[in-house]
Backbone bond lengths (Angstrom), bond angles and torsions (degrees), N, CA, C in turn:
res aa  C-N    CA-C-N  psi(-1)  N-CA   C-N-CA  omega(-1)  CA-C   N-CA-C  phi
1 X - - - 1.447 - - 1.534 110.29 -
2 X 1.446 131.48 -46.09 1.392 124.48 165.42 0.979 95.50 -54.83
3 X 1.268 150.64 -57.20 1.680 129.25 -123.65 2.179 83.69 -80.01
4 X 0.771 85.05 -54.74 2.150 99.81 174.58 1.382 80.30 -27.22
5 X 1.418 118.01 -85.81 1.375 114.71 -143.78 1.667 114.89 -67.02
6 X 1.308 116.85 -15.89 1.508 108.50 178.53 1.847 105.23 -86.32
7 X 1.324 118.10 -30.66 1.133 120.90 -171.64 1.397 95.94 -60.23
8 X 1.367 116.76 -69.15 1.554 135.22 179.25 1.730 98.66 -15.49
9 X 1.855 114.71 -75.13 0.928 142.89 -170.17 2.160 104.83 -40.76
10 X 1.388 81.10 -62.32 1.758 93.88 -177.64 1.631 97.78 -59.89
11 X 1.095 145.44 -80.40 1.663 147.84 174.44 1.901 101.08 -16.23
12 X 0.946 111.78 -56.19 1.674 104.34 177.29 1.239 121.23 -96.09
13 X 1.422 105.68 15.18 1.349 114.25 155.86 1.424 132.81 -88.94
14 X 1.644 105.99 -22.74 1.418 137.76 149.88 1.064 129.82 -62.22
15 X 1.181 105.19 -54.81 1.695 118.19 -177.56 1.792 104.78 -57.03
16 X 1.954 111.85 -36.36 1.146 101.20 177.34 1.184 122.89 -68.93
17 X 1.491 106.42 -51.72 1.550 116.38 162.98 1.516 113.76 -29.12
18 X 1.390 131.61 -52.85 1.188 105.62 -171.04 1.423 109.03 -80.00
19 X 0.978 125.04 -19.93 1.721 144.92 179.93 1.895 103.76 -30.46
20 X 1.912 85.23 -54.37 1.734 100.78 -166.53 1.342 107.52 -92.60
21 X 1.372 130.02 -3.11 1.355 121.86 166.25 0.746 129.81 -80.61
22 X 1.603 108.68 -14.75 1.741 102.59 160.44 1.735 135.11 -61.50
23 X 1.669 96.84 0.35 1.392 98.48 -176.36 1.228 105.38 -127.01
24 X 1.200 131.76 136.93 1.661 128.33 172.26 1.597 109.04 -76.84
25 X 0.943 107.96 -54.94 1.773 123.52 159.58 1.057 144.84 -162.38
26 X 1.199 142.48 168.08 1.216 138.74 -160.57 1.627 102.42 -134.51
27 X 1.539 109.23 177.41 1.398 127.60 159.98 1.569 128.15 173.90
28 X 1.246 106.39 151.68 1.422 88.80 164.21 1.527 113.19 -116.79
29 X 1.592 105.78 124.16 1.583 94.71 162.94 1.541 109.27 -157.49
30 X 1.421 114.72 -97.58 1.648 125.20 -168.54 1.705 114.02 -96.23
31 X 1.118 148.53 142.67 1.421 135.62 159.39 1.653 95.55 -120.21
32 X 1.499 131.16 151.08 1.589 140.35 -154.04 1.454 91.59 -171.40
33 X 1.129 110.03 160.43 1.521 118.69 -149.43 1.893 89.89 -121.24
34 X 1.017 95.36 125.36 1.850 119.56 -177.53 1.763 78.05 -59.18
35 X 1.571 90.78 132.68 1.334 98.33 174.31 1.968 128.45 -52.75
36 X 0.783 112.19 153.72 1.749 93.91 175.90 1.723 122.06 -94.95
37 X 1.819 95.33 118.65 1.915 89.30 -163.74 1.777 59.44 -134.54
38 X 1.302 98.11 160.37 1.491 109.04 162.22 1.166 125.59 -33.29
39 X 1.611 94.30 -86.12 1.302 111.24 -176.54 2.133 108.39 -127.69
40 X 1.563 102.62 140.87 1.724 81.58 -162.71 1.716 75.69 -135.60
41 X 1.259 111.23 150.83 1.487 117.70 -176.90 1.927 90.55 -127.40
42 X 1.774 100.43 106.75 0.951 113.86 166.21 1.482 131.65 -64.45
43 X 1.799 99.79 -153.15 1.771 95.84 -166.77 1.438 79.09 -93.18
44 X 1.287 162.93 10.41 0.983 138.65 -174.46 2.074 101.22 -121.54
45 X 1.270 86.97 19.47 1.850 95.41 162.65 1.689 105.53 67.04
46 X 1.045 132.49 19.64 1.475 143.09 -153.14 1.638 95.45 -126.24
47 X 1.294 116.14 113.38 1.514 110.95 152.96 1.269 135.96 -94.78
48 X 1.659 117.05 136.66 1.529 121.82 -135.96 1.765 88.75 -137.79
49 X 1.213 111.07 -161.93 1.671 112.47 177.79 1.805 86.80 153.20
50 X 1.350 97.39 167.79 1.679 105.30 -155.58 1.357 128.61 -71.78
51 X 1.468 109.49 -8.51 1.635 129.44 -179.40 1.505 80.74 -89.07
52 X 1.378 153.38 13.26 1.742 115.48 173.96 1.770 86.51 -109.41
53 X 1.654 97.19 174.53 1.315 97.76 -170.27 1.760 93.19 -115.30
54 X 1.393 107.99 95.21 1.451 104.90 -166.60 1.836 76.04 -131.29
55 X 1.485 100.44 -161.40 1.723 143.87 -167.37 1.519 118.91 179.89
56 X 1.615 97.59 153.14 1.701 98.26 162.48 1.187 81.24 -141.41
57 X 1.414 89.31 163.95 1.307 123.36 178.23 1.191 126.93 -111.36
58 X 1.416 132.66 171.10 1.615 142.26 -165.62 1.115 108.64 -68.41
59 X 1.433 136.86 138.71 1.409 151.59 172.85 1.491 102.76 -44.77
60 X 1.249 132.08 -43.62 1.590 147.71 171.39 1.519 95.58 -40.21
61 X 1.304 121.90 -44.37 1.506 133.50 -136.44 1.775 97.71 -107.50
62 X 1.283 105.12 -48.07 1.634 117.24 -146.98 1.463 100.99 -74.40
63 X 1.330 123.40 134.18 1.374 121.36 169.47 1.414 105.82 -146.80
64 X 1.237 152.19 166.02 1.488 141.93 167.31 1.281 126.74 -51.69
65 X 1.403 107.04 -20.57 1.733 124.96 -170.81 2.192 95.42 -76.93
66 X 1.198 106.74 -12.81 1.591 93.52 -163.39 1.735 92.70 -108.46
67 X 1.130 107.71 -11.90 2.366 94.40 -177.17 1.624 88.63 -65.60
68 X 0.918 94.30 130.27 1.420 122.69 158.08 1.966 121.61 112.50
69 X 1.757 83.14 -15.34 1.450 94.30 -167.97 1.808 110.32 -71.14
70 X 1.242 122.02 -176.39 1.477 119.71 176.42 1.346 101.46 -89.24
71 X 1.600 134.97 147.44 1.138 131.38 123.30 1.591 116.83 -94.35
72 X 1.017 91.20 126.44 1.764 102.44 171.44 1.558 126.65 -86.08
73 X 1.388 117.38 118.40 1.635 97.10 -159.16 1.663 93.84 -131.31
74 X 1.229 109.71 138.36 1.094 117.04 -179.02 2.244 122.27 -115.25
75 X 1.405 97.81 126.42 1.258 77.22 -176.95 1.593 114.09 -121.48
76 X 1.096 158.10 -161.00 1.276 152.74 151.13 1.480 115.17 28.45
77 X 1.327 129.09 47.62 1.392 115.60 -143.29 1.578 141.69 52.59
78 X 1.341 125.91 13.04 0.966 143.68 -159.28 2.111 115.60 -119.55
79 X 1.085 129.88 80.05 1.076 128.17 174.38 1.413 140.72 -96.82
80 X 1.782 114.95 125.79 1.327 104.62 -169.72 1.513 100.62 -155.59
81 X 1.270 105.44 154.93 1.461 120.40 170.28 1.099 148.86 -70.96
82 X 1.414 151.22 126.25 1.250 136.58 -166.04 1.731 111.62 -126.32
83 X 0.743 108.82 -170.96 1.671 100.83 -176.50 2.137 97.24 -124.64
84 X 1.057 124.51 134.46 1.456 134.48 178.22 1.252 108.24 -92.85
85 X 1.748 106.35 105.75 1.235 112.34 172.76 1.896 121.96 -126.19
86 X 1.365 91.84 17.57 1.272 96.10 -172.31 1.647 122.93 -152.03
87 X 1.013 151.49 141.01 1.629 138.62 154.32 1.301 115.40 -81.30
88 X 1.235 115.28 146.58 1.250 133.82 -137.81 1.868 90.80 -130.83
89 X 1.194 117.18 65.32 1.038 126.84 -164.90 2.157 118.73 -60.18
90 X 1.516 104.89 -11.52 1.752 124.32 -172.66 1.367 86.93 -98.45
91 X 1.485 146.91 -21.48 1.275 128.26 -171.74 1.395 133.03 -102.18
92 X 1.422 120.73 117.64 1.104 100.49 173.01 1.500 136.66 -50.98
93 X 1.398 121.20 175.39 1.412 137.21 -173.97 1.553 108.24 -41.57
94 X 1.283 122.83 -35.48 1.519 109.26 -167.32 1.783 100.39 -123.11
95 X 0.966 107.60 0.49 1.907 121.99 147.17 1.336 121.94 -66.00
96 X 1.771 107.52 134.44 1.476 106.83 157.53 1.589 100.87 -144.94
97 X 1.394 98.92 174.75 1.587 117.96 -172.60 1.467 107.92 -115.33
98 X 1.198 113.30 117.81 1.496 133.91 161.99 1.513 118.57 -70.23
99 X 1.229 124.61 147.38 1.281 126.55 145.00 1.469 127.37 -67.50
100 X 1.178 124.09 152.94 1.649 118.15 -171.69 1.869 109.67 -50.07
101 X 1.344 84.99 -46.50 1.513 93.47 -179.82 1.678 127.38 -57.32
102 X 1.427 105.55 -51.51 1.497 110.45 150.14 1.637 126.54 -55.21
103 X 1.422 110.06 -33.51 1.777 102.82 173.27 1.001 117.76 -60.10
104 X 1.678 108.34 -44.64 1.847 111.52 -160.08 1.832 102.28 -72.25
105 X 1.618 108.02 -1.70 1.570 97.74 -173.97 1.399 115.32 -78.03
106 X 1.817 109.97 -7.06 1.228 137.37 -178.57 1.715 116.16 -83.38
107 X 1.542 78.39 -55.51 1.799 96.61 -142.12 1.432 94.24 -138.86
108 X 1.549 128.98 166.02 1.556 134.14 143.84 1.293 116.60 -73.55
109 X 1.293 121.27 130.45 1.288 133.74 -140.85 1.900 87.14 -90.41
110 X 1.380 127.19 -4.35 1.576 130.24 149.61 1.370 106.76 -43.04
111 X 1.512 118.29 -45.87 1.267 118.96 -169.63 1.652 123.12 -59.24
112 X 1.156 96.63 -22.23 1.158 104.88 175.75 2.273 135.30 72.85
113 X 1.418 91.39 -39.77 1.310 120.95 156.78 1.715 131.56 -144.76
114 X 1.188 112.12 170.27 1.595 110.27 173.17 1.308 136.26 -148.47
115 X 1.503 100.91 73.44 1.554 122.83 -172.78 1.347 110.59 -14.12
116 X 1.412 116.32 162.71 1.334 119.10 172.76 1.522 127.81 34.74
117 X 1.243 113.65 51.79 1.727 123.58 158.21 1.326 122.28 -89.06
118 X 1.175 96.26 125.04 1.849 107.59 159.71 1.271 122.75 -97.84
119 X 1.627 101.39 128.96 1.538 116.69 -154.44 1.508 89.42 -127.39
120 X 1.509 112.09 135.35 1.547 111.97 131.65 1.601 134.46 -131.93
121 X 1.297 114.00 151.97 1.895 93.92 174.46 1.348 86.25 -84.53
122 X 1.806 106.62 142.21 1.525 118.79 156.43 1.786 113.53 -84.95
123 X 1.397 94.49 159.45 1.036 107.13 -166.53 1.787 104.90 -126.13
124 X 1.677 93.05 147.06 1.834 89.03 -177.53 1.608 102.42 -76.86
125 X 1.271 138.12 145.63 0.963 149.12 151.22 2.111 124.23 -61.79
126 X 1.233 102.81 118.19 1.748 92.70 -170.08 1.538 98.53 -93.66
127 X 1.106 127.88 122.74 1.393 124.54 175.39 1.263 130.26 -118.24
């Protein structure tokens, strides 16, 4: 009967584990609109400009392993993906930066910011 219950125990201890690897991280906080330059070739070597529907993310966050990956950001009930091509070096840890094009899918880019977003980078799953 222990051996049941630790196995049991260890199996949904995995199952969580893999649960959370699908996300590198999450947060909720600010989304701000990547300044507008034409075209800007981030830390992830990718040139972008305000019509693409990309993001970077927080220095906390940014590593080489995440350009290219999705962040998924959700606002008002509203969820969608962007592609990570940049660090977002002015934001804190649970901040990220949109492109104009990705903000206005939110908000009017008058707005300027958009309190309370939930963000995550996705992550590939190894199976």
């Amino acid at each position: 009967m222990y051996r049941f219950l630790v196995l049991t125990l260890a199996l949904k201890l995995v199952l969580f584990c893999s649960l959370v690897q699908g996300q590198v991280t999450n947060g909720t906080g600010l989304a701000t609109i990547i300044p507008a330059i034409p075209t800007i070739v981030g830390a992830c070597g990718v040139p972008y400009g305000p019509s693409d529907l990309v993001a970077s993310v927080p220095t906390s966050v940014f590593q080489p392993s995440v350009c290219g990956k999705t962040v998924s950001v959700t606002s008002q009930g509203k969820t969608l993906g962007f592609k990570v091509v940049d660090e977002c070096l002015p934001c804190n840890e649970l901040d990220i930066d949109l492109s104009a094009e990705a903000f206005t899918q939110f908000a009017p880019e008058s707005d300027g910011s958009i309190p309370e977003i939930d963000w995550f980078v996705q992550k590939e799953l190894k199976g």
